[in-house]
N, CA, C and O atoms as a Tripos MOL2 file, in Angstrom:
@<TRIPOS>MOLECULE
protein
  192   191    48     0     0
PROTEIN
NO_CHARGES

@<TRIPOS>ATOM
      1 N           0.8320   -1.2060    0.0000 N.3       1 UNK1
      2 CA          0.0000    0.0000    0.0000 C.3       1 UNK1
      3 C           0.8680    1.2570    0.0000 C.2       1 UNK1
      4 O           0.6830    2.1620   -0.8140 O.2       1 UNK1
      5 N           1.8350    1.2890    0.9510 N.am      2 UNK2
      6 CA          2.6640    2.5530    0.6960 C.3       2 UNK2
      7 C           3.3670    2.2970    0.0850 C.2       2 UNK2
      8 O           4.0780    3.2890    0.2440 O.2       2 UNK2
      9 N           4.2600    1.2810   -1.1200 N.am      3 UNK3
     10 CA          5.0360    1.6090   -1.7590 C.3       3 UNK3
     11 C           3.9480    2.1390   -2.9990 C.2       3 UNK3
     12 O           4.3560    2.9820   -3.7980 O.2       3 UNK3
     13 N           2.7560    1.6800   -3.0960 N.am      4 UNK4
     14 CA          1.4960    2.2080   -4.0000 C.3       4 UNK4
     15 C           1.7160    3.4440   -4.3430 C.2       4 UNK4
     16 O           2.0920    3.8290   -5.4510 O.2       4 UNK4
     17 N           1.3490    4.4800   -2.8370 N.am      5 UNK5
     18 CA          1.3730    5.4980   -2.8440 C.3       5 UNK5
     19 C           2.2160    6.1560   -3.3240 C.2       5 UNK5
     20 O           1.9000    7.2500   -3.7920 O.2       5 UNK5
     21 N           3.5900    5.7040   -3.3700 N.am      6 UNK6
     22 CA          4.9630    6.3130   -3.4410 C.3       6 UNK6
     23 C           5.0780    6.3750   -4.8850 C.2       6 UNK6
     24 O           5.6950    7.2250   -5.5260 O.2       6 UNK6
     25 N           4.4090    5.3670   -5.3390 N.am      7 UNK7
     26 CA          5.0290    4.8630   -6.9110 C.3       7 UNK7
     27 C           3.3170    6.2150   -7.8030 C.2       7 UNK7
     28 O           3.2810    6.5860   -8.9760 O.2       7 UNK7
     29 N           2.4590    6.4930   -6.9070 N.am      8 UNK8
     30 CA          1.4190    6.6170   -7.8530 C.3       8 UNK8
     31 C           1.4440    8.5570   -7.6690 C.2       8 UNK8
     32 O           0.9100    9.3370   -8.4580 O.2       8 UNK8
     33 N           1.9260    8.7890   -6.8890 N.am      9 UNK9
     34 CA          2.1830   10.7110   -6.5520 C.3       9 UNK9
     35 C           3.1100   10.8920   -7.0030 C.2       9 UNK9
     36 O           3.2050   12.1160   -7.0970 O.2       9 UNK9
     37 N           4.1670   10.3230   -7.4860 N.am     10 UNK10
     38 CA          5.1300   10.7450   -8.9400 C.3      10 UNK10
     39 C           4.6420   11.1380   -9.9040 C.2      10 UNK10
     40 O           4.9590   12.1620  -10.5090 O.2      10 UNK10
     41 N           3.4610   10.0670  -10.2870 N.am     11 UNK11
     42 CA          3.0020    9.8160  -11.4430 C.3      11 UNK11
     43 C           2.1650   11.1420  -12.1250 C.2      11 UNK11
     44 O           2.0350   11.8020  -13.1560 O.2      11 UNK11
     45 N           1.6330   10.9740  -10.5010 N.am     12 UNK12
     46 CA          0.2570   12.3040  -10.6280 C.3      12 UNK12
     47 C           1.0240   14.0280  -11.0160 C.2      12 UNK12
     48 O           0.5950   15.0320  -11.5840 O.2      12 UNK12
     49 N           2.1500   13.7110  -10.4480 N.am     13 UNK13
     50 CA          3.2980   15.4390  -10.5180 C.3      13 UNK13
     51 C           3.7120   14.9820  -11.9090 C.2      13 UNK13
     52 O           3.9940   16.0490  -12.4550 O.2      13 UNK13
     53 N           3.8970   14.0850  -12.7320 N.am     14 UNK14
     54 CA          4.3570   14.2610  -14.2600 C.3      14 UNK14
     55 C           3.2970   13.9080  -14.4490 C.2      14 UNK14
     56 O           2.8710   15.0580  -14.5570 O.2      14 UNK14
     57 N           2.2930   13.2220  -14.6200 N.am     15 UNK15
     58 CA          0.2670   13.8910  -15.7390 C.3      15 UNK15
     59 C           0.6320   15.2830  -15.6440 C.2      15 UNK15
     60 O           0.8010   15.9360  -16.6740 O.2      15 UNK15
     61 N           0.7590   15.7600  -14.5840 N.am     16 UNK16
     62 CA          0.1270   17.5430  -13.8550 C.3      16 UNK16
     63 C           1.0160   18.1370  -14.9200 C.2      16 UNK16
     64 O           0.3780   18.9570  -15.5800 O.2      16 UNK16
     65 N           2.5360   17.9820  -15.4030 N.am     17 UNK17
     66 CA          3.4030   18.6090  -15.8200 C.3      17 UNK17
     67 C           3.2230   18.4630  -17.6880 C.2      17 UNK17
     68 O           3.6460   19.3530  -18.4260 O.2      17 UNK17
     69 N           2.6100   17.3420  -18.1620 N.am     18 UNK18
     70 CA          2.6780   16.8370  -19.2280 C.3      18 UNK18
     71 C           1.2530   17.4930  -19.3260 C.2      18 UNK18
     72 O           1.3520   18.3360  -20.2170 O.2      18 UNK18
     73 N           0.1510   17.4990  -18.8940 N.am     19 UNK19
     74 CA         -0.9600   18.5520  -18.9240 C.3      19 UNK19
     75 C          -0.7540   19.7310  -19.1680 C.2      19 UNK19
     76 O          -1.2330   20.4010  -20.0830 O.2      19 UNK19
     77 N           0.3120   20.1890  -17.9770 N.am     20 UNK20
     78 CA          0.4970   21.8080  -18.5690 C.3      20 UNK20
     79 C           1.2600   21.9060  -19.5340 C.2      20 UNK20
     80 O           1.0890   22.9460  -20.1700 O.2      20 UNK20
     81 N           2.1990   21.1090  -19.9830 N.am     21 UNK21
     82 CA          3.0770   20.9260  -21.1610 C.3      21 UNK21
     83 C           1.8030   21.0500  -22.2350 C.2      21 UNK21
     84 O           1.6160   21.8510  -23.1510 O.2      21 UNK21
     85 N           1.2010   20.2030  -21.8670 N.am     22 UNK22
     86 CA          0.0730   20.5850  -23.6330 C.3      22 UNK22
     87 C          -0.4770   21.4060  -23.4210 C.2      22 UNK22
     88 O          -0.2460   22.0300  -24.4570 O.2      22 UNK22
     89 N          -1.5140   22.4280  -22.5100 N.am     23 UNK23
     90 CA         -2.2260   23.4090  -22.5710 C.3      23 UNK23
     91 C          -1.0690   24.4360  -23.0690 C.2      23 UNK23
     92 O          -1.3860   25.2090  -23.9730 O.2      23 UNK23
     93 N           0.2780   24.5000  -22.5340 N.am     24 UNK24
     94 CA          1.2270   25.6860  -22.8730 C.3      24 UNK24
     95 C           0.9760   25.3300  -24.8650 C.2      24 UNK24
     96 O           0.1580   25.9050  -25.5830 O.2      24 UNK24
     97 N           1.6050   24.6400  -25.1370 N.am     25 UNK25
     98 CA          1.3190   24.2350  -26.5390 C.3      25 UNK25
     99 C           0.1460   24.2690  -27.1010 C.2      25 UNK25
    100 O           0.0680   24.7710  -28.2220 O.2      25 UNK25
    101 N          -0.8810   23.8130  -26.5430 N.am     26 UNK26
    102 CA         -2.3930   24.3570  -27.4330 C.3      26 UNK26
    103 C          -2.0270   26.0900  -27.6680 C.2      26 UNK26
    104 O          -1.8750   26.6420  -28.7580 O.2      26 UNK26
    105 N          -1.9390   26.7590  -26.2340 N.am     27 UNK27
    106 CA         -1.8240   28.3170  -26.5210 C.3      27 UNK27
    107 C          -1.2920   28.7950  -27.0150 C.2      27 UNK27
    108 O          -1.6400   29.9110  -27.4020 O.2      27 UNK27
    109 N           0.1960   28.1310  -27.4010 N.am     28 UNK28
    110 CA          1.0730   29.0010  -28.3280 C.3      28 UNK28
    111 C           0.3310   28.5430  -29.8770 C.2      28 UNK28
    112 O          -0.0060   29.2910  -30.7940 O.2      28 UNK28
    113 N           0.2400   27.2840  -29.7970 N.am     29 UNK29
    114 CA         -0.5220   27.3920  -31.4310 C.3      29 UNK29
    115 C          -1.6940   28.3220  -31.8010 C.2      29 UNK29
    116 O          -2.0360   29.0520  -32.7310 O.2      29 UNK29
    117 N          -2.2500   27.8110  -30.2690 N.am     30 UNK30
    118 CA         -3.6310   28.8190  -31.0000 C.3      30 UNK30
    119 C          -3.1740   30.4790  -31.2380 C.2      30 UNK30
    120 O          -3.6440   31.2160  -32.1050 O.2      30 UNK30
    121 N          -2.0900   30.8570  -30.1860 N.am     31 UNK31
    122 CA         -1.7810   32.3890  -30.8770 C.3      31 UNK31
    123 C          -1.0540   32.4680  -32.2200 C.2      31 UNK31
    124 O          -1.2610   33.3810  -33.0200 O.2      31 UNK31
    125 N          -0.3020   31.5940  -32.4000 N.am     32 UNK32
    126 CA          0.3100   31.5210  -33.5460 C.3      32 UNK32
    127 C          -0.6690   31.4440  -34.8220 C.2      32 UNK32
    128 O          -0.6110   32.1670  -35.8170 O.2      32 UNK32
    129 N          -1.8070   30.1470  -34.5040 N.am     33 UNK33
    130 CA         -2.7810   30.5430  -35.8380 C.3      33 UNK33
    131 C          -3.8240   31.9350  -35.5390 C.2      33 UNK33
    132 O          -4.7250   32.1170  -36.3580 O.2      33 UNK33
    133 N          -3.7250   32.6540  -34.6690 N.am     34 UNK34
    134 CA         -4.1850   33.7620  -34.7400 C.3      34 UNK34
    135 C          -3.6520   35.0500  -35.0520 C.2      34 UNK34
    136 O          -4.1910   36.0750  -35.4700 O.2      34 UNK34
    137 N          -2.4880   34.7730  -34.7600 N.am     35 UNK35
    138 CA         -1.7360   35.6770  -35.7330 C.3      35 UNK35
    139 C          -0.8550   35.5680  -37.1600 C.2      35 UNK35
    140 O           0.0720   36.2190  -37.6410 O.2      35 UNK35
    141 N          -1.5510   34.5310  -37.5330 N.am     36 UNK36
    142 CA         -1.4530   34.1180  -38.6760 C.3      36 UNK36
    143 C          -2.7780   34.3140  -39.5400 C.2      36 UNK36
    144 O          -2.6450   34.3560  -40.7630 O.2      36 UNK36
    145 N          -3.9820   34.4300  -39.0090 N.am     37 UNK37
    146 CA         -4.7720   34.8260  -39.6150 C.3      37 UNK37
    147 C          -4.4710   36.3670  -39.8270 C.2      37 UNK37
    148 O          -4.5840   37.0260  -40.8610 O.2      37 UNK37
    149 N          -4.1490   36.6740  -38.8480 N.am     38 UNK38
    150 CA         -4.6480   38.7330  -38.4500 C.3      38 UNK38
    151 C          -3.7640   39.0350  -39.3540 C.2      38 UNK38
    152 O          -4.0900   40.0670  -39.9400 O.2      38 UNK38
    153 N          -2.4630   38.4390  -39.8450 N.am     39 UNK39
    154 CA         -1.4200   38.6280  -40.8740 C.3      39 UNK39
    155 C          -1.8960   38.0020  -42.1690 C.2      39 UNK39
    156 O          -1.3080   38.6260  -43.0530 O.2      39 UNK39
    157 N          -2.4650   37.3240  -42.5750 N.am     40 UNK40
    158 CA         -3.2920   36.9440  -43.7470 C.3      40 UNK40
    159 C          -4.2720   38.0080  -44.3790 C.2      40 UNK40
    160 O          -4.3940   38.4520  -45.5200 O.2      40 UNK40
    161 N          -4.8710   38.2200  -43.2800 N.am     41 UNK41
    162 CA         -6.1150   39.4410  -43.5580 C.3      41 UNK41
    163 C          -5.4660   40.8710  -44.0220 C.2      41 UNK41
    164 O          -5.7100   41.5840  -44.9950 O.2      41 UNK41
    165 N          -4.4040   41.0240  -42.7780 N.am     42 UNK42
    166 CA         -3.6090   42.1660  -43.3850 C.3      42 UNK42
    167 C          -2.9910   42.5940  -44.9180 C.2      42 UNK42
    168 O          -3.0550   43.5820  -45.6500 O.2      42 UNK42
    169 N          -2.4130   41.3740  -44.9520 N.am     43 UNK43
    170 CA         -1.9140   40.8240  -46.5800 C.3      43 UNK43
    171 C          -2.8010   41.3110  -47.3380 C.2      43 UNK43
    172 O          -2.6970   42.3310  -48.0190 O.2      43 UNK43
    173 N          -4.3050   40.1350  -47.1930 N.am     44 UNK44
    174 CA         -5.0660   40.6960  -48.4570 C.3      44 UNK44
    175 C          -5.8730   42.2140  -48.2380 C.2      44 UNK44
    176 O          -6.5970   42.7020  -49.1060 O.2      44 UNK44
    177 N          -5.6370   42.7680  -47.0830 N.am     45 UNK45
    178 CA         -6.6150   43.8490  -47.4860 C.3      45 UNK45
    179 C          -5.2670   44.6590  -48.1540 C.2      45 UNK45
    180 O          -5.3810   44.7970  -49.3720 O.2      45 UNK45
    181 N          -4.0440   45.2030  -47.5880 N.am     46 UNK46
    182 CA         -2.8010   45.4500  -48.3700 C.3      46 UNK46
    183 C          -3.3030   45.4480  -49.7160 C.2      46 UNK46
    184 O          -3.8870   46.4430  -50.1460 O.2      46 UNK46
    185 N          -3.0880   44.1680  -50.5960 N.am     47 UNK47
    186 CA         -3.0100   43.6290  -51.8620 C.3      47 UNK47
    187 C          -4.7490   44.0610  -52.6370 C.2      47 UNK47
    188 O          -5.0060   44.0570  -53.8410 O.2      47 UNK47
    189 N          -5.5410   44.3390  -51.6910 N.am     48 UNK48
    190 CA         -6.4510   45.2360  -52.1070 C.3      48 UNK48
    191 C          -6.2250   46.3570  -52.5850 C.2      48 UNK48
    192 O          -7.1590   47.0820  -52.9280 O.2      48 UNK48
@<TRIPOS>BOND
     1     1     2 1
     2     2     3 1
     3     3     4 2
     4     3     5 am
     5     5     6 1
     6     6     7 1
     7     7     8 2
     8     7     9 am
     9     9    10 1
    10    10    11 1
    11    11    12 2
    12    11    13 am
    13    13    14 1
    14    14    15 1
    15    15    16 2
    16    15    17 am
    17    17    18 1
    18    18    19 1
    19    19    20 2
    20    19    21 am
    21    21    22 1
    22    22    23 1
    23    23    24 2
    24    23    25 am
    25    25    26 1
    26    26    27 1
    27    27    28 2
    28    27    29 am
    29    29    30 1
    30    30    31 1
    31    31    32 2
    32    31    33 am
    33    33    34 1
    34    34    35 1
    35    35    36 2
    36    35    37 am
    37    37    38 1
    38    38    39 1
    39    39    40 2
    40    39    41 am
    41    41    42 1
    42    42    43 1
    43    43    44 2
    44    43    45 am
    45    45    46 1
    46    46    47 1
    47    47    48 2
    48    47    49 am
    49    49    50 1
    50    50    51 1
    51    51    52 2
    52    51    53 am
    53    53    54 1
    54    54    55 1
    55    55    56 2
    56    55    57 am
    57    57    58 1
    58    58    59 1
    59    59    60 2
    60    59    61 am
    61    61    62 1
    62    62    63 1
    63    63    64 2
    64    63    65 am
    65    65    66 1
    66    66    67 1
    67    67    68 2
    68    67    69 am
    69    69    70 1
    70    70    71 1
    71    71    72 2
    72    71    73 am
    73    73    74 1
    74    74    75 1
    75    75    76 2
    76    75    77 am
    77    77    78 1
    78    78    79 1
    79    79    80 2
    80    79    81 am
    81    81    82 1
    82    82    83 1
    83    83    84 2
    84    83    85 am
    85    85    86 1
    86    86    87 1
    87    87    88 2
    88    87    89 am
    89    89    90 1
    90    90    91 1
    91    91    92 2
    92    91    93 am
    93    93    94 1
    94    94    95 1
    95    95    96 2
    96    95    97 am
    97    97    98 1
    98    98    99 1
    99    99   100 2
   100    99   101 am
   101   101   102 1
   102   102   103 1
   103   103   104 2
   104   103   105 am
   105   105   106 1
   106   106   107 1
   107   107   108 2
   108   107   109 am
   109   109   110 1
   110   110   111 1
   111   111   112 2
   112   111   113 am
   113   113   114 1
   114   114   115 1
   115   115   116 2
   116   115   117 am
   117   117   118 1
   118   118   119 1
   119   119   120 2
   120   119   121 am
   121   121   122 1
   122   122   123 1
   123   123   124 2
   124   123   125 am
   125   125   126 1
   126   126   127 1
   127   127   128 2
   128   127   129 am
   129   129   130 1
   130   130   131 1
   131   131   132 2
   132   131   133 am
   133   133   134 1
   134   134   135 1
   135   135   136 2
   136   135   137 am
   137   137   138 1
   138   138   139 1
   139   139   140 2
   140   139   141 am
   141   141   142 1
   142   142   143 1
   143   143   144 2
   144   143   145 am
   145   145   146 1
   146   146   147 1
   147   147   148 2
   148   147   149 am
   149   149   150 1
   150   150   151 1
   151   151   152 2
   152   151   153 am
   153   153   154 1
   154   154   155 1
   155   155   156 2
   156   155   157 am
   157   157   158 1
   158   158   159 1
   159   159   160 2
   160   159   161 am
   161   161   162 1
   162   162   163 1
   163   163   164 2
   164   163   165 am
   165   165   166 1
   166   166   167 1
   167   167   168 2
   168   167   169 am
   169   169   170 1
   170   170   171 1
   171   171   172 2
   172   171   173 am
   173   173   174 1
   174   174   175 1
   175   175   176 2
   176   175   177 am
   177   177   178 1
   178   178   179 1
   179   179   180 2
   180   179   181 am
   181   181   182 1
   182   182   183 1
   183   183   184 2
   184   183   185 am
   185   185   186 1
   186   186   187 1
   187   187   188 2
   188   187   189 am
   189   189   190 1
   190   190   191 1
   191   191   192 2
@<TRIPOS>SUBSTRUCTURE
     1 UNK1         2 RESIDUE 1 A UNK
     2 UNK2         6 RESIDUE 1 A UNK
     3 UNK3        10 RESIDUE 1 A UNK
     4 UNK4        14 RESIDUE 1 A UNK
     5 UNK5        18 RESIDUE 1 A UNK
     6 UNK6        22 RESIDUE 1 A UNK
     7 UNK7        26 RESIDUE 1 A UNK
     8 UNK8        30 RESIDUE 1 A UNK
     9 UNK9        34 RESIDUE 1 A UNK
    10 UNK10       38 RESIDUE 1 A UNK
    11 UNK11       42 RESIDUE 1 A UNK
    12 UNK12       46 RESIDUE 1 A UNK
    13 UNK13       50 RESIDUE 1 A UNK
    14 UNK14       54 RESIDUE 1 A UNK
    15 UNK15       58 RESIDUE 1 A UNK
    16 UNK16       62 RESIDUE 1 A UNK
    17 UNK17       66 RESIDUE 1 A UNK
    18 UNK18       70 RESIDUE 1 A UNK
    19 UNK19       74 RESIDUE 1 A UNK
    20 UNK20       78 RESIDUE 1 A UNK
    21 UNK21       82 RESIDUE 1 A UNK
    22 UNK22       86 RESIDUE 1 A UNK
    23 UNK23       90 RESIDUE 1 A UNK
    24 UNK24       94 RESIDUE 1 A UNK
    25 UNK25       98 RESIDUE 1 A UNK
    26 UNK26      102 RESIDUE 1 A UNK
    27 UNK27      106 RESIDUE 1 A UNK
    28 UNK28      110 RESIDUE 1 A UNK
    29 UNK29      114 RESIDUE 1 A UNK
    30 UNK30      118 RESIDUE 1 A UNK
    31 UNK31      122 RESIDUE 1 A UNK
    32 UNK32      126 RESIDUE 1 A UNK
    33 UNK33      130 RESIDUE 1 A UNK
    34 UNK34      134 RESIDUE 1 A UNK
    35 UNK35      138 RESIDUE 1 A UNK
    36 UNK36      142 RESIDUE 1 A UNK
    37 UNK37      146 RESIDUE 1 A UNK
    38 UNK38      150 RESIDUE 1 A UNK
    39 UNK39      154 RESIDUE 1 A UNK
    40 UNK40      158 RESIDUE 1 A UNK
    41 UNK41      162 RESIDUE 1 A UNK
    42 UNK42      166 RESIDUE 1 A UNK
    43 UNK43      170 RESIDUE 1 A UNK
    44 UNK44      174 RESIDUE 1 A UNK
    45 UNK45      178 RESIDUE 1 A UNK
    46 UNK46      182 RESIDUE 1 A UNK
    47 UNK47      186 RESIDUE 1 A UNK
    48 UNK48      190 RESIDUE 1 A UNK
């Protein structure tokens, strides 16, 4: 039972870290395709 514990609250602090590892990465993409749009739009109104 307690080596359980020992072996399973590691586990839970790297999910927690690999979670925020992807939310950090969803956000940078999602700013990245948002400023990839706002720079697209810019383009074509420009080229207008």
């Amino acid at each position: 039972m307690i080596g359980g514990k020992r072996r399973t609250f590691p586990d839970l602090i790297r999910q927690r870290e690999f979670f925020t590892g992807v939310v950090i990465l969803l956000m940078l993409t999602g700013t990245w395709v948002i400023v990839g749009t706002i720079g697209d739009d810019r383009l074509a109104v420009e080229n207008f």
